[in-house]
Structure formats: structure tokens, C-alpha cells
C-alpha positions, 0 to 999 in steps of 0.5 A: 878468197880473189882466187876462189872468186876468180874461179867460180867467175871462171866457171861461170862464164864457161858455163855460159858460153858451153850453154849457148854452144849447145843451143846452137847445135841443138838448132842445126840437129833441128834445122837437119831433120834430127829431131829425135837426137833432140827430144832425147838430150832434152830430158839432160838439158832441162835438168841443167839449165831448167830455168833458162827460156833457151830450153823451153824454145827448144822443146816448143820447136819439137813439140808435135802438137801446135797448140801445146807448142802456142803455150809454150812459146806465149809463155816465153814471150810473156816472161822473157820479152828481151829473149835472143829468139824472142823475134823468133818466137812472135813470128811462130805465134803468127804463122798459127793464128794465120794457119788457123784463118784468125787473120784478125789476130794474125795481123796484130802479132806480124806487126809486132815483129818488124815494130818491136824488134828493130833487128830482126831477120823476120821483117820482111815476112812478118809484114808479107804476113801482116799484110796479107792477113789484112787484105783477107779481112778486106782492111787495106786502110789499116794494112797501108798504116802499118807499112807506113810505120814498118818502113820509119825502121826497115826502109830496105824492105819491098813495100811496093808488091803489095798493090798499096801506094795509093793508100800508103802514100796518097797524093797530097792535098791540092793547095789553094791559089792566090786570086788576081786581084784585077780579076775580081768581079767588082761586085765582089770587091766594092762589096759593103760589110754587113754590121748586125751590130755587136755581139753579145759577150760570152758567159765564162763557165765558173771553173769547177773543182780540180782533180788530179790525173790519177791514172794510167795505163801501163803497156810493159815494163822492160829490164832493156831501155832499147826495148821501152824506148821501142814501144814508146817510139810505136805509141807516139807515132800512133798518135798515144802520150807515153812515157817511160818511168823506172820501176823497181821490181824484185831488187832490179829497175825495170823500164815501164812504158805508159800512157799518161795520165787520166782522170779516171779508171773507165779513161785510162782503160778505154785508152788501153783498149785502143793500144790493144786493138792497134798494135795488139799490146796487153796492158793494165791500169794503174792508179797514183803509181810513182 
């Protein structure tokens, strides 16, 4: 019985390494202009390997026709988010919204790159991207907050080509100076106190009935901690209370990272629609979740 163990295990873990090899020769056909070879083995890879995210990549890459690509590669990014070629994947959707002129949206996703996946190989064209997508709809502010959080995690990265130092680091505030208490004016110095008497005591409001935070609003659910931790880090830093909870899901613990915690439905919804709009994350709300 350990013998024929050790076989399948065997059998497996060369499967898997025949599996990646072929990806990456695939890759290279692709990056040499032979895409033909590709599109005809794909038909024999996607019957052995269906449910692997790695062929859906592949046949997005050649697919002709962008918008079918764009579903192909939003639909990876939904359901395989820790994916090796995920980073890939983000900086594909962008450079179609950005070819398309939707700056507004273009700008979200190229922030997501260098924030979200700490190690990739994107950084530094995915912020060029995100910035120029800001500046073509004239919001420098929001362009200079960004790089600002980019560079916590790429410090390597060129930041000053942009024209932004002002707004990315701007002086600092002038501090206050002690007076001379010889060069007072004696008007001020000798002046009296006015005493309107005392005031009158403040009405303490009645505590009214307690509730119970009963909401929030969950950004995603990761099976990689480093991945929660990532976004976790990105909604503090943007000023968000978040917190990472485990959850089960279909006989795995996965890593859900959420913004805690709110009265009511309309207040964990309206926080959530700040995260969308600042960092471009989907999100729903929850109630009385463990």
C-alpha cells in the first residue's frame, strides 16, 4: 500500500513539474511570435489540464478579439487572485482600459499592481500607467497619494520624472515661535482677566438604548495570509479599520480581510464604497458573521 503511495505521489509531482515546463515553453513560443504553434496544442492542454488558471492565461494571451481576452483575464483574477501570473493579469486589464481612454478605471487597476503583489516585475510601469491615467483626468492630488503608498513597498522605483515632489512630499508646516517675554507690549502683559462669571453646567444627554455593530463589509477572502495581510496593510494605510478573520470555505480556511464594524447595513455599505473608489476593490456586506 506505502509503494503504491509513493507511486501516485510520484506521478504527481511530475505531472506537475511536466505541467509547468510546458507553460513556460508555451510562454517563450508566444513571446517568439508563434502563436499559431500555440493555439494548436492548446485544444490537447486544456483537455489535460481544464481546470488549471495557467491554460485560461494562455488562451487569453491569444485571443485576438480584446474584449473576450478582458473576460478571460477578469475571470482568472476573480477566482485564482493568488495565481503566479496574476500581477500579469492586473497590468493586462489596465493597459485595456487605458487603450480604451477609461483613465478613471485604468488608474485603479495599475494601483493595484505595485500595492497588492509586493513582488512583482510590473511596479514600475504599473505606477508610470497609474500616473499618467491620473494626470489625463487632471487629478494630481490623488496621483501624488499613491505614489506615496507605492513607494512604503518599491523605494527603488523612480518616482521623481513625474513633476510631483511638491505634492508627493510638501513642505512641512511652519512651526510656531516661542515669544520674548521682554518684548511683550506691557498692554499685553499687565492685561486683567475678564470674569463674565461662571458658566452655567452642561446638560448630560441620557444614554440612550446600546446596539451592537452587527455589520461589515468584507473586501476578500485570500487562501495565502501574505495576501490578506497585503490588502490589510493598504486599507490601514488608507486611513480604514480592517482586520483579517478565518473563515471556512469548502473544507479549506481561507483569509478574509474586512472592515469592521458598523451599526447598520447603509454604514458598512458606504465604507465600502470608499474602499472601491480609492483602491478599486470589490467588496460586500456581511451581517452577525463569525
Amino acid at each position: 500500500m506505502k509503494k503504491f503511495r509513493n507511486i501516485i505521489f510520484y506521478f504527481f509531482v511530475n505531472t506537475i513539474l511536466l505541467f509547468s515546463q510546458d507553460i513556460d515553453r508555451y510562454l517563450g513560443l508566444i513571446n517568439e511570435g508563434r502563436i499559431k504553434d500555440v493555439i494548436s496544442a492548446l485544444p490537447e492542454l486544456e483537455a489535460l489540464y481544464k481546470n488549471d488558471p495557467s491554460i485560461h492565461y494562455l488562451r487569453a494571451l491569444v485571443t485576438e478579439d480584446a474584449e473576450k481576452a478582458l473576460l478571460i483575464y477578469r475571470d482568472i483574477l476573480k477566482n485564482y487572485p493568488d495565481h503566479k501570473f496574476a500581477d500579469d493579469v492586473a497590468m493586462r486589464i489596465g493597459e485595456y482600459l487605458f487603450s480604451r481612454g477609461l483613465y478613471t478605471q485604468a488608474s485603479k487597476q495599475f494601483r493595484l499592481v505595485p500595492l497588492v503583489y509586493s513582488t512583482t516585475d510590473h511596479a514600475q510601469r504599473a505606477t508610470d500607467l497609474m500616473v499618467n491615467s491620473y494626470l489625463a483626468i487632471g487629478h494630481r492630488d490623488s496621483a501624488a497619494f499613491y505614489i506615496r503608498q507605492i513607494r512604503l513597498l518599491h523605494s527603488s522605483l523612480e518616482f521623481d520624472k513625474y513633476g510631483l515632489a511638491s505634492l508627493i512630499d510638501p513642505p512641512k508646516e511652519a512651526k510656531l515661535v516661542k515669544l520674548d517675554d521682554a518684548k511683550v507690549s506691557a498692554k499685553l502683559k499687565n492685561r486683567k482677566p475678564v470674569w463674565n462669571g461662571p458658566k452655567a453646567n452642561p446638560k448630560i444627554p441620557k444614554s440612550g438604548p446600546s446596539k451592537s455593530k452587527d455589520f461589515v463589509a468584507q473586501v476578500g477572502a485570500f487562501s495565502k495570509y501574505q495576501n490578506a495581510q497585503r490588502i490589510k496593510n493598504l486599507l490601514v494605510q488608507g486611513g480604514f479599520n480592517a482586520e483579517i478573520v478565518e473563515v471556512p470555505s469548502a473544507g479549506r480556511r481561507l483569509h478574509a480581510v474586512r472592515i469592521v464594524r458598523f451599526y447598520s447595513f447603509e454604514e458598512a455599505e458606504k465604507e465600502g464604497e470608499q474602499v472601491k473608489m480609492k483602491f478599486g476593490l470589490e467588496y460586500r456586506v456581511l451581517n452577525r458573521p463569525k
